[in-house]
C-alpha positions as CSV (number, residue, x, y, z in Angstrom):
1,X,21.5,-12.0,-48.5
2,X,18.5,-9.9,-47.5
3,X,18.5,-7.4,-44.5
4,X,15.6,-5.5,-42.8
5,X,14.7,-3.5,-40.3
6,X,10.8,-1.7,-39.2
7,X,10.6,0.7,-36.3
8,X,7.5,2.1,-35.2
9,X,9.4,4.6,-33.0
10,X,7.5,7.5,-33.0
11,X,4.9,6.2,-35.1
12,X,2.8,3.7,-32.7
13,X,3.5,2.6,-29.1
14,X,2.2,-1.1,-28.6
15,X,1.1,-2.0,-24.7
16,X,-0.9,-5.3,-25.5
17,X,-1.2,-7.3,-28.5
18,X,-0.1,-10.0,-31.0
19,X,2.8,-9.6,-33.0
20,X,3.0,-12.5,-35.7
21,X,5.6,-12.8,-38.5
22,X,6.4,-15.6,-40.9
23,X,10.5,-15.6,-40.9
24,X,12.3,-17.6,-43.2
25,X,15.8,-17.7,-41.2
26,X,19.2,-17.5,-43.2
27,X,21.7,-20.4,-42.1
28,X,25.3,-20.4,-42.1
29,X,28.5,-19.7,-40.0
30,X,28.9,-16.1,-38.6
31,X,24.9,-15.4,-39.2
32,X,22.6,-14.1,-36.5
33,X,19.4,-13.5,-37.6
34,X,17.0,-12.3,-34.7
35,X,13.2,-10.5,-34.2
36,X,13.3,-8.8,-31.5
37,X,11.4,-5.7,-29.4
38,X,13.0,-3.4,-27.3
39,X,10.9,-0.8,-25.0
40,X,10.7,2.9,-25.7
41,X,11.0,5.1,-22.3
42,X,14.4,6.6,-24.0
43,X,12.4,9.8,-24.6
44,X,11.0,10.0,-21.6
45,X,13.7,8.9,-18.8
46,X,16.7,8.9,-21.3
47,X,16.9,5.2,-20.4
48,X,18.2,2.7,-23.0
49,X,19.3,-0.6,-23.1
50,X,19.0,-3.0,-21.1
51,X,16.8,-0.3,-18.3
52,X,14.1,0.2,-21.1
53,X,13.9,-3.9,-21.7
54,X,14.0,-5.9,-24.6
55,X,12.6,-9.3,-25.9
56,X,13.9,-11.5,-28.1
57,X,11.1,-13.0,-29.9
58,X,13.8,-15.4,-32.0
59,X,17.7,-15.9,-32.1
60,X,19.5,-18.3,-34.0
61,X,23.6,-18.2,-34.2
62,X,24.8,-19.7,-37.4
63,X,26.9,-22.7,-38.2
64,X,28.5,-25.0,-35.9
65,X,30.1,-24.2,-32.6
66,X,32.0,-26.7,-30.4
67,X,30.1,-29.3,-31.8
68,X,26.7,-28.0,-31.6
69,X,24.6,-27.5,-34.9
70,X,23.8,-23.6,-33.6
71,X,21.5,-23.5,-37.3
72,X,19.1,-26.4,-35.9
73,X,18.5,-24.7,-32.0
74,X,16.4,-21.2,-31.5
75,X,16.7,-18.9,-28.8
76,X,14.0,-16.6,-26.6
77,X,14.5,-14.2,-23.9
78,X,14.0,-10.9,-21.9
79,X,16.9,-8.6,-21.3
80,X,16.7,-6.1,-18.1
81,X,18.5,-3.8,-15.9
82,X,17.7,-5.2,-12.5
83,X,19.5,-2.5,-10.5
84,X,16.9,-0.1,-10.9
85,X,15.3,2.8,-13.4
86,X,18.6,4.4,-14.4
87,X,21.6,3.6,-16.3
88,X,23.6,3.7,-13.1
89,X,24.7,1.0,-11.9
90,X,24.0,-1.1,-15.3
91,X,23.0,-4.9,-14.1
92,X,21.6,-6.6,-17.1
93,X,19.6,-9.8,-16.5
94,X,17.8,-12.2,-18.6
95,X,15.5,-15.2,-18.8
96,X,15.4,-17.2,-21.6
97,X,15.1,-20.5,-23.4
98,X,15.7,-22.9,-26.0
99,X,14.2,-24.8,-28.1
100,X,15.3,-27.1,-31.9
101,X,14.1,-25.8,-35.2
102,X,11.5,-28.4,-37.2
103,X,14.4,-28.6,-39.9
């Protein structure tokens, strides 16, 4: 098993853009592969997660679950703090959705 991880933190701030990957997703029980972006105001409001936002580009969870072939269904969202621009209170929120794998 392969793992990876590239931050641009520090290095380049994106606002608009494309990102594009081709992702070859490991399968199995207890796996969670994911790509995923999460926003960078930590510096400057010493906000994190889920205040600064994040998006989950892809999630898949491994195996099977309950019946469900989790290894055949991926998973897109946004993850926020809708109670306002601090870390107090925390009220995360999210939108996302679903969709099956071509294999």
């Amino acid at each position: 098993m392969t793992s990876g991880r590239i931050t641009s933190w520090s290095r380049q701030f994106f606002t608009y853009g494309k990102f594009a990957a081709k992702i070859r997703m490991p399968y199995s029980q207890g796996m969670w592969p994911a790509w995923w972006l999460v926003g960078d105001a930590y510096n400057d409001y010493y906000f994190y997660w889920p205040t600064v936002g994040e998006i989950d580009i892809v999630e898949m969870i491994g195996g099977h679950q309950w019946g469900t072939p989790n290894d055949q269904i991926a998973h897109g969202s946004v993850h926020w703090n809708n109670a306002s621009n601090s870390m107090s209170p925390i009220i995360e929120r999210n939108a996302g959705s679903n969709w099956n794998t071509l294999d």
